[in-house]
N, C-alpha and C positions, 0 to 999 in steps of 0.2 A: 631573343638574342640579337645584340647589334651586328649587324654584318655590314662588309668594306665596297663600296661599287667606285672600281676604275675604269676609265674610257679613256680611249685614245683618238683623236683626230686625224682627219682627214688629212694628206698634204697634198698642195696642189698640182697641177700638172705637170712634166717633167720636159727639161726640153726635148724639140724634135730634132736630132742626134740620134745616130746609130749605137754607140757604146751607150749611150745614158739609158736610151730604149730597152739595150739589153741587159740594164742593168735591172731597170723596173721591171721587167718581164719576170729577172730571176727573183727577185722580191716578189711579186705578186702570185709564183708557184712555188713560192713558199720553201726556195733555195737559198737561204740568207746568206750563209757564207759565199755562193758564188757572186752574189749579190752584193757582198759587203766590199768584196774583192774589185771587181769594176767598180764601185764608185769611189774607192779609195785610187785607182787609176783615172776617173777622169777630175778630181778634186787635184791629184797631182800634177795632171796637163792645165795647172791654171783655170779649169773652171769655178765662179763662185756662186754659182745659181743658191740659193737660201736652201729651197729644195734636194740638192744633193745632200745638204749637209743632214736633212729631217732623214732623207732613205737611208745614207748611211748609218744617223744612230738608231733607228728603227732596226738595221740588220743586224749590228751588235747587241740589242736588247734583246731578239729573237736566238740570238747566240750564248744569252748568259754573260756577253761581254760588257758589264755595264759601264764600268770606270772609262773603259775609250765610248762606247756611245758619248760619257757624260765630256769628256774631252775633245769630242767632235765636236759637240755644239756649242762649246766656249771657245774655242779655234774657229768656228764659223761665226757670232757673234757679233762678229766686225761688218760680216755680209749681210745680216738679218734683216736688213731694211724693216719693213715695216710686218715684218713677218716674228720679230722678237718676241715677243709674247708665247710663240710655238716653241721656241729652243727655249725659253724659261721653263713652261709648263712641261716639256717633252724629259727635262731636265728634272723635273721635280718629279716625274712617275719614274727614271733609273732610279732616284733616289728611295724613292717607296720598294722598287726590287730591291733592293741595296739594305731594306729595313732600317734605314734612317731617317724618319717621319719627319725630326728635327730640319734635316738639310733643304728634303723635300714644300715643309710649309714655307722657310725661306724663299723657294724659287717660284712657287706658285704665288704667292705673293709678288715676286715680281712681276709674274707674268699679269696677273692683276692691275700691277701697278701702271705696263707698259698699255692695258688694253681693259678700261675697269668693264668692260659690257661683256669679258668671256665667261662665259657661265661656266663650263667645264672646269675652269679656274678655281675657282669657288666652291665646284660638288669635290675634286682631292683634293684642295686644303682643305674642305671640312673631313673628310678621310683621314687624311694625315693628321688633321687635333684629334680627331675618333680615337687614332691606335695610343697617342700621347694620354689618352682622358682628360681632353679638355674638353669636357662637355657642350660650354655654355659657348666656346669659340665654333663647334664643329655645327652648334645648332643654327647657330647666324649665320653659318656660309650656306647650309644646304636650305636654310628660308633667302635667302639673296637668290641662288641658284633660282630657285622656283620663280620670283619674282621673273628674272631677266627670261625662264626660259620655262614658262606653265607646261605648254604641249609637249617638252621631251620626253621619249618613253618612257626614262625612269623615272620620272614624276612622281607617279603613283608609290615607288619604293625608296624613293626622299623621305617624300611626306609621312610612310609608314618609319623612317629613320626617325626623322621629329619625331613625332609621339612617341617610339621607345625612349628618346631621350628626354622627352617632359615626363616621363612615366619614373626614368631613374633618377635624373633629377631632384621631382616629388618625394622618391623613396631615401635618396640623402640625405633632405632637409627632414623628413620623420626622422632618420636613423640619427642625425645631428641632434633634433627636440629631445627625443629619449633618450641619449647620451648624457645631454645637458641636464635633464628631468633625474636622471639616476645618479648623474654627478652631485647635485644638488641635495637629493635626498641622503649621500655616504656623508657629504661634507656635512647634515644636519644632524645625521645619526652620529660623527665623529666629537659635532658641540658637544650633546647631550652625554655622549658618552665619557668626554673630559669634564662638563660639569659635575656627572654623578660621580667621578672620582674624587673631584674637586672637593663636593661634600662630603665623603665617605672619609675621606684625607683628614677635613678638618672636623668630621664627629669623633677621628680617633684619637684625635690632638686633643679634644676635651675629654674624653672617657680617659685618659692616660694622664692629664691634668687632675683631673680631678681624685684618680688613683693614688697619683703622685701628692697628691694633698691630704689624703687620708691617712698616708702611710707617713708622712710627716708630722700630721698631726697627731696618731699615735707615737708615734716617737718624742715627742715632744713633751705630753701627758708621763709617757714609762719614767723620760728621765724628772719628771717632776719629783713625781714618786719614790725615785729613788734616792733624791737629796730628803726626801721627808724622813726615809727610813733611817737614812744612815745620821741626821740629824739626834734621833733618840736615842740609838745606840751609842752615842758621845756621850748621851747623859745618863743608861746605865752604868759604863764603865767609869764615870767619874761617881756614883754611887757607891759601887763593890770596893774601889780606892780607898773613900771615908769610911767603908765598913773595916775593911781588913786596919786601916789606923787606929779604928777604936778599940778595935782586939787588942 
């Protein structure tokens, strides 16, 4: 059975600030909403650290809040310096909560795009083709994956991903051959079976011809016969005529 691995990245360090501190504090004992609360207050005092904008949508994913996460970090995207890759990717896991794999492989894609060496990029959009069953797309990311990053723990249950997926794979293209192989054989069994009417059609067309010829030609023969008869019976009764005149 294929099963789904998401991770989530690291963000970097926050600044040295008091409110921000205590923001991160509340995020990291796992207070999200007091947590989401201050960093929504110091994003409003004009801070644009890249990193507020990651803690805040981390506290509303932790919330169930995914649409403002996901609206945090296209509001902060303008700040993302060289950190866009994270609000792509970060954006592309609300979207997998969200159950929208579609949205999701878009923005990990992006994130790709802004940064092609993140592997984590790479292991949820091959996730998100996973849940789509895009097989042959989700197996190319998580062998990329591996390439850019052999030693990561889940390594080992990439790798066991690939082979269920050369394994299903394998088993489409047999289930494809036999489809084709049984199509094949109804479509040959359908000739034979309109040849042998075909024939059947046209031996009844001559057995009914030729009935039709027989019965013709007895008809034919009867009325021969019956101009014969009634030819003689002209010449008895012009007999009996000259007999009764000579009486």
């Amino acid at each position: 059975m294929i099963a789904f691995l998401i991770i989530l990245p690291g963000t970097a360090a926050a600044q040295d600030s008091g409110l921000l501190e205590s923001g991160i504090d509340a995020f990291m004992n796992n207070q999200p909403r007091d947590a989401a609360a201050i960093f929504e207050t110091v994003i409003a005092q004009g801070n644009t650290n890249p990193d507020t904008f990651l803690y805040l949508a981390h506290s509303y994913e932790q919330l169930g809040l995914y649409d403002q996460g996901i609206n945090t970090l296209q509001n902060g995207l303008g700040y993302a310096r060289d950190k866009r890759h994270l609000f792509y990717y970060n954006m592309g896991n609300l979207y997998l909560q969200k159950e929208d794999p579609e949205s999701a492989i878009e923005q990990f894609s992006l994130a790709i795009s802004s940064r092609g060496s993140f592997s984590n990029a790479y292991l949820n959009r091959g996730n998100s083709y996973l849940r789509e069953w895009e097989l042959i797309n989700a197996k190319s990311d998580y062998e990329q994956f591996l390439q850019l990053d052999p030693e990561h723990n889940l390594a080992p249950r990439v790798q066991q991903m690939i082979n269920a997926i050369q394994e299903e794979l394998a088993a489409e293209e047999a289930r494809k051959l036999e489809e084709q192989r049984l199509a094949e054989l109804e479509e040959e069994r359908a000739r034979l079976e309109a040849l042998e009417a075909e024939q059947k059609a046209a031996e009844e067309e001559a057995r009914r011809q030729e009935l039709l010829n027989d019965i013709l030609g007895n008809l034919n023969e009867a009325g021969s016969e019956a101009k014969t008869l009634g030819a003689g019976t002209e010449e008895i009764e012009e007999d009996e005529e000259e007999f009764q005149r000579a009486d």
